[in-house]
N, CA, C and O of each residue as an XYZ file, in Angstrom:
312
protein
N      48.831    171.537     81.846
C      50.010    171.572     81.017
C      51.198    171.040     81.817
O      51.408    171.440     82.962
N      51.740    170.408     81.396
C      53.044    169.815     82.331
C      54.617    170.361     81.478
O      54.865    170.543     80.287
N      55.244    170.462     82.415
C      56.135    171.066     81.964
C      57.399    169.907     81.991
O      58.477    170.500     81.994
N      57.519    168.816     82.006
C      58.853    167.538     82.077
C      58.743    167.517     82.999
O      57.830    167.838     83.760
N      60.209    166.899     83.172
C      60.837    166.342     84.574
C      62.249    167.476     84.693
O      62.638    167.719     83.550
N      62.795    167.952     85.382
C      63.783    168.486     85.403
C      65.169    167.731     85.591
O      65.253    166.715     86.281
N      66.054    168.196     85.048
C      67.407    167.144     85.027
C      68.096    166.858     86.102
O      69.024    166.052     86.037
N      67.677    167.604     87.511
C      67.855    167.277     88.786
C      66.871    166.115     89.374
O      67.258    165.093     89.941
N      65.865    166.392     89.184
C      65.151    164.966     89.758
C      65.787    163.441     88.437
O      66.172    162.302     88.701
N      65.675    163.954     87.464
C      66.080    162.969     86.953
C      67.314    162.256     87.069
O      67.308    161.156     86.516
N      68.841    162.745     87.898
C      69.753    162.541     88.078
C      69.610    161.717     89.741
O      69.904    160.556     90.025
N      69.098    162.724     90.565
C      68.348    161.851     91.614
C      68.094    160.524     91.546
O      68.718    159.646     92.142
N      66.845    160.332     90.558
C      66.043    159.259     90.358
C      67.387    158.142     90.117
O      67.585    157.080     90.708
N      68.045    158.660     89.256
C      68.951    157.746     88.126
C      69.710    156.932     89.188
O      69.962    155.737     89.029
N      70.176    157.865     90.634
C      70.883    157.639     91.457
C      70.179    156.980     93.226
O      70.904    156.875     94.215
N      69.064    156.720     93.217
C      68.344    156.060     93.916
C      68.572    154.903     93.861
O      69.410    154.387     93.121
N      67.595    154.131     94.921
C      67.937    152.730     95.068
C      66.618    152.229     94.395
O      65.444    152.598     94.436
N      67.470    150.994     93.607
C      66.042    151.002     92.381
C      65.171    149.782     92.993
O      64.560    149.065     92.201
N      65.096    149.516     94.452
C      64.533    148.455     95.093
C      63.329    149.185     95.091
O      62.228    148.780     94.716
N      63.802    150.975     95.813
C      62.689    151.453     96.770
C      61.006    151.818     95.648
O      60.741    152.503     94.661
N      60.507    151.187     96.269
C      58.601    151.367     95.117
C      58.463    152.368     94.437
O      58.355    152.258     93.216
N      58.420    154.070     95.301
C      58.859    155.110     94.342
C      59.680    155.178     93.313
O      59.363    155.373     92.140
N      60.717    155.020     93.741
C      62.213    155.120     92.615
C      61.688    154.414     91.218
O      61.721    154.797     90.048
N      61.147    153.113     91.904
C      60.544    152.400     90.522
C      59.746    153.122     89.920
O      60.136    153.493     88.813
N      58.519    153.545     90.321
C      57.953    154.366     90.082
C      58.385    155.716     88.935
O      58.480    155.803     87.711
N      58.564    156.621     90.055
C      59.304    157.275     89.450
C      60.161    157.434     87.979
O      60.047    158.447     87.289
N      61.058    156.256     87.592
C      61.860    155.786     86.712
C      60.705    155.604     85.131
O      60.845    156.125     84.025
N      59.540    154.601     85.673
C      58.889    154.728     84.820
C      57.741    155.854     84.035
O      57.163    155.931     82.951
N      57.835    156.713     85.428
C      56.964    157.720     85.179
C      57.691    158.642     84.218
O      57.068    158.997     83.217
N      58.842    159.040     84.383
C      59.796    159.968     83.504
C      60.050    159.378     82.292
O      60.397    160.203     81.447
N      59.976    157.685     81.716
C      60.383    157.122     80.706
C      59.176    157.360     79.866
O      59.403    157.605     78.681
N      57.865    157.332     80.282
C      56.228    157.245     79.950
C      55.970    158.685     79.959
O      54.923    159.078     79.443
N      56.977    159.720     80.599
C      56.491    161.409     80.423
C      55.041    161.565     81.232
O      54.300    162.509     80.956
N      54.670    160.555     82.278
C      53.525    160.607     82.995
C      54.024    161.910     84.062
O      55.154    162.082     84.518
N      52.931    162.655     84.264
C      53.358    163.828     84.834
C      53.070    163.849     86.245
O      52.025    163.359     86.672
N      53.828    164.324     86.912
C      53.369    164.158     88.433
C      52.043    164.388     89.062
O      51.553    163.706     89.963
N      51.537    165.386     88.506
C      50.619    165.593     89.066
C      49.477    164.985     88.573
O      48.411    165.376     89.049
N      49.450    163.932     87.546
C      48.400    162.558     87.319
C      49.015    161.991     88.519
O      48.208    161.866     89.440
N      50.427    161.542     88.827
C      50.348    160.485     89.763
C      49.966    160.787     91.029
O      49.816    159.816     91.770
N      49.740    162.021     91.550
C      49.474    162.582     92.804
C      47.801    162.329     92.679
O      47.271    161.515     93.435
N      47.224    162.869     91.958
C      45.981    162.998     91.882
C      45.521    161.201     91.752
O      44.955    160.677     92.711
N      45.756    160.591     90.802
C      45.941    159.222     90.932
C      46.177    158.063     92.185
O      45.555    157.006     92.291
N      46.759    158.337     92.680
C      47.259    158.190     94.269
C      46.863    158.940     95.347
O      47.242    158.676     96.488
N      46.088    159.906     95.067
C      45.500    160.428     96.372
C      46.132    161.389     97.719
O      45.695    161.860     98.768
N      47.615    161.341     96.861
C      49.009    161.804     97.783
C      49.314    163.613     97.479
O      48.573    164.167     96.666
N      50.150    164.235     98.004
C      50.501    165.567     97.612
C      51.589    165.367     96.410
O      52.158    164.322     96.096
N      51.692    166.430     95.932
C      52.876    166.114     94.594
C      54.214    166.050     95.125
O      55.019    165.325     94.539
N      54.628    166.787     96.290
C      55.578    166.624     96.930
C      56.184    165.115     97.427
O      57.309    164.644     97.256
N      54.633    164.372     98.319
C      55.295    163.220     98.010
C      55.341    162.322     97.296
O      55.645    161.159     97.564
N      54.910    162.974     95.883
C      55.617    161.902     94.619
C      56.973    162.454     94.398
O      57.905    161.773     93.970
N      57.027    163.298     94.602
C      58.589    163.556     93.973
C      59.701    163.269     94.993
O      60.771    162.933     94.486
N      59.655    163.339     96.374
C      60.249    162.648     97.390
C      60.225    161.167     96.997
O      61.303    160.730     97.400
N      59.383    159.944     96.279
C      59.298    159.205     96.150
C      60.128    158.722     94.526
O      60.552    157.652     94.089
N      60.082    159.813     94.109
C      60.724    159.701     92.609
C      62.353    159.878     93.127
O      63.272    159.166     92.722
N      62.455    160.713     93.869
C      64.135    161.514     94.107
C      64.625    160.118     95.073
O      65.666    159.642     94.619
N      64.142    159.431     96.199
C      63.895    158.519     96.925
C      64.855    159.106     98.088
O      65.886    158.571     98.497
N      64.356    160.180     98.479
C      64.414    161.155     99.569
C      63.600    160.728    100.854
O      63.717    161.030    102.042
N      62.520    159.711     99.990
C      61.155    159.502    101.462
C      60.719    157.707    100.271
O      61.019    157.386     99.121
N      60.078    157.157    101.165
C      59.331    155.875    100.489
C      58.499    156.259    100.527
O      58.287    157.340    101.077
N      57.224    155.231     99.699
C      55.881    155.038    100.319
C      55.531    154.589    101.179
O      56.194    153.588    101.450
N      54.508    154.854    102.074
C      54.091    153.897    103.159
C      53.609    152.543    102.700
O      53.312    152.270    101.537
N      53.552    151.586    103.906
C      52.933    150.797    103.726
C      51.613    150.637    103.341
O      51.279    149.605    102.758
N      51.096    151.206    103.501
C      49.237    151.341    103.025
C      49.334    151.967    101.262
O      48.289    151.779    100.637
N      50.410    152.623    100.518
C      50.532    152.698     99.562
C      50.779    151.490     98.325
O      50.421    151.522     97.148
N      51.423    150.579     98.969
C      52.305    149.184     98.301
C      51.013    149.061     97.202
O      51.055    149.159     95.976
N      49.959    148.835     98.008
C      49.322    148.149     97.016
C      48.873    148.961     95.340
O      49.014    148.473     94.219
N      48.423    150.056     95.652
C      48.181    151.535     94.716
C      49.446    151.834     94.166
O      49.270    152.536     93.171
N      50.414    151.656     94.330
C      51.865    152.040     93.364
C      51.622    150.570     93.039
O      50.491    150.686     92.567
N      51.822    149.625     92.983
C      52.165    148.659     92.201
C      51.033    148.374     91.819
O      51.211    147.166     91.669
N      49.582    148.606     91.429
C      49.079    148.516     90.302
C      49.147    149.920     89.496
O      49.331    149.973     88.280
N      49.031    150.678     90.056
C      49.647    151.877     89.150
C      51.029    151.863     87.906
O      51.290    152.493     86.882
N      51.611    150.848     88.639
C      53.031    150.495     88.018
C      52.532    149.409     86.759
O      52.902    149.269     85.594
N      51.806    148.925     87.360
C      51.288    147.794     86.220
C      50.330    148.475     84.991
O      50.399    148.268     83.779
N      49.451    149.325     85.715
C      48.627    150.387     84.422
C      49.405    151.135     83.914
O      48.914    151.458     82.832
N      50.774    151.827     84.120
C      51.481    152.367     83.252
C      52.361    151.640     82.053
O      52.498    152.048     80.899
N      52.982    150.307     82.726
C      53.701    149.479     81.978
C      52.823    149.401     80.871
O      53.367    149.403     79.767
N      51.378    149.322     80.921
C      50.388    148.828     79.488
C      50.662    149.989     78.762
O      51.089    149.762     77.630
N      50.526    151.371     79.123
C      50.649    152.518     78.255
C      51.347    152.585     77.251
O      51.373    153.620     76.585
């Protein structure tokens, strides 16, 4: 059961740098109501650092680039 996004990460997000991969991320994940913990489980990562990545508190690593941006691309189809 997912419960949203809360209006603090979402103000975060809003206020990130919309270069960083998360943030992108992120942005679309809250527009699509994709819930964090698909993208954690999806990605292989803790939920923490999706939401560090949504808030853009922390990036992804480099070994991530490739898995967020097709992830980014399988959500855009949704």
């Amino acid at each position: 059961m997912s419960y949203g996004y809360t209006t603090r990460l979402v103000r975060l997000n809003k206020e990130a740098d919309k270069t960083n991969l998360g943030v992108k991320l992120g942005r679309l994940c809250i527009r699509k109501e994709v819930p964090v913990v698909q993208v954690s489980l999806e990605l292989g990562v803790s939920r923490m650092a999706v939401y560090n990545w949504f808030s853009g508190s922390s990036e992804p690593s480099d070994r991530m680039t490739g898995a967020i941006t097709k992830l980014i691309a399988e959500y855009r189809q949704r």
